[in-house]
N, C-alpha and C positions, 0 to 999 in steps of 0.2 A: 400533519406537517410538523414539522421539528424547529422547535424555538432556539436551541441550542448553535449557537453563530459558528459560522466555520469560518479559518481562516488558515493562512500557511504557517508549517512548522517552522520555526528558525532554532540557530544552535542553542539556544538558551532554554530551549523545550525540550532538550535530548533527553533529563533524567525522567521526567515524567510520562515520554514516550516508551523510554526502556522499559518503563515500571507499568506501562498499559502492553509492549512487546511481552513481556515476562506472563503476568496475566493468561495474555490469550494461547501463545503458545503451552503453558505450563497447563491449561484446561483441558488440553488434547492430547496430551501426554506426560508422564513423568520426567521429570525434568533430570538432565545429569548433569546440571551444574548447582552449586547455591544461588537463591535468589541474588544476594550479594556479591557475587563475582560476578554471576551474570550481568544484572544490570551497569557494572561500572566497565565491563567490556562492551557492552551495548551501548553505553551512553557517549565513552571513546566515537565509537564507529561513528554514532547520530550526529553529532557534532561536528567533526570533519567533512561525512556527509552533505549536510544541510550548510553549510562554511562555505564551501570548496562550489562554487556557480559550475564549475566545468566536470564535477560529479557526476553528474547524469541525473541524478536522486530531486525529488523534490516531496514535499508533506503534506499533506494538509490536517490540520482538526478540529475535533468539537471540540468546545469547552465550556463547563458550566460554570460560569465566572472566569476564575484565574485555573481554575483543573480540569486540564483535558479528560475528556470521557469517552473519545475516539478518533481514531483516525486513519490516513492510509495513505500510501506509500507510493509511488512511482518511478520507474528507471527509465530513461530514454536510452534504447539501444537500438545506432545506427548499423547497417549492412557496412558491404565495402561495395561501393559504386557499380553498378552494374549496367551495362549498354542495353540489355531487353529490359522491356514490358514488365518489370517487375519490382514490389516493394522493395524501398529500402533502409525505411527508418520505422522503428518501432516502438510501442509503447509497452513496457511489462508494469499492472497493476500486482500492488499485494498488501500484505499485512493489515487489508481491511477487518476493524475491528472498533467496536461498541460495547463498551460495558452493558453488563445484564441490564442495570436497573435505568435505563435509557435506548434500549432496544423498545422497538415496537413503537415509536414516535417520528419515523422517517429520518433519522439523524444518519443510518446508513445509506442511505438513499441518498441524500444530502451531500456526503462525501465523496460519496463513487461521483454524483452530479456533478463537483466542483474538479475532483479530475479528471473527467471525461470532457467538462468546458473548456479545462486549459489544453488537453489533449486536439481540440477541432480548432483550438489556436493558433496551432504549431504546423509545421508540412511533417507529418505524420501520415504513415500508411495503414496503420492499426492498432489495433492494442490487445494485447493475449492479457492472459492469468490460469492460473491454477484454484480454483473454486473448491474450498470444503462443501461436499452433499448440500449441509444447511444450505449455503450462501448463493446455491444454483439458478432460483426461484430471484432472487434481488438480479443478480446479475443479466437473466433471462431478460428481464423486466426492460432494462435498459438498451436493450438490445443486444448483448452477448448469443452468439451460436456457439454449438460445437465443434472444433474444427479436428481433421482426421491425420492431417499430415505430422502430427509434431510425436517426435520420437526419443526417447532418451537411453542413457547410458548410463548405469548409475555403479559410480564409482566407490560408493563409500562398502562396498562389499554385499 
């Protein structure tokens, strides 16, 4: 079980979420920006994000003391109204992430837990994600399936 308290990100947590976004993304591959641009572009975003109630976005994290040491993201994306039998609000989790030296303490599990609570809060239909390999096995755990229908188109070439 993870001693590390979770709670929701607000805008004044943006620099130090970009600098845990910077982190986990930059572990996975090379980065093509500077950490220093990157994170002040990222912390723009987090800020207005986490600001703005009508964003869709919400946060949650660890922290040990005052420094976060993970956390994770959610968008609430509604459909357009539909007359059938069919979902129409949705939850997209992501940028779940935990520093190395706090892994392995339940602190991810912890996270996903507190947004998947506020998620059974909400009239919500579901909640998808995109899972790195690692992250399969946590997600499983939680009750995550694999689902067959989602397709993409991917634009950037």
């Amino acid at each position: 079980m993870s001693a590390t308290p979770i709670r929701i990100g607000t805008p004044g947590d943006a620099p130090a979420l970009a600098a845990l976004r910077y982190e986990f993304r930059a572990a996975l591959a090379t980065p093509r920006e500077p950490r220093a641009a990157f994170v002040m572009r990222c912390v723009e975003w987090m800020e207005r994000a986490l600001r703005d109630a009508t964003s869709g976005w919400r946060c949650w994290l660890a922290a040990d003391g005052q420094e976060p040491v993970g956390n994770v993201w959610l968008y609430s994306l509604p459909k357009i109204p539909n007359p059938v039998d069919e979902p129409e609000v949705h939850a997209y989790v992501t940028n779940l992430y935990v520093r190395p030296a706090f892994r392995g303490q339940g602190t991810g599990g912890h996270l996903l837990g507190a947004a998947l609570a506020w998620c059974r809060s909400q009239p919500l239909d579901s909640v998808i994600l995109w899972p790195t390999h690692e992250s399969r096995s946590l997600y499983r755990r939680h009750g995550f399936e694999r689902a067959d229908d989602l397709m993409e188109l991917s634009l950037s070439g």
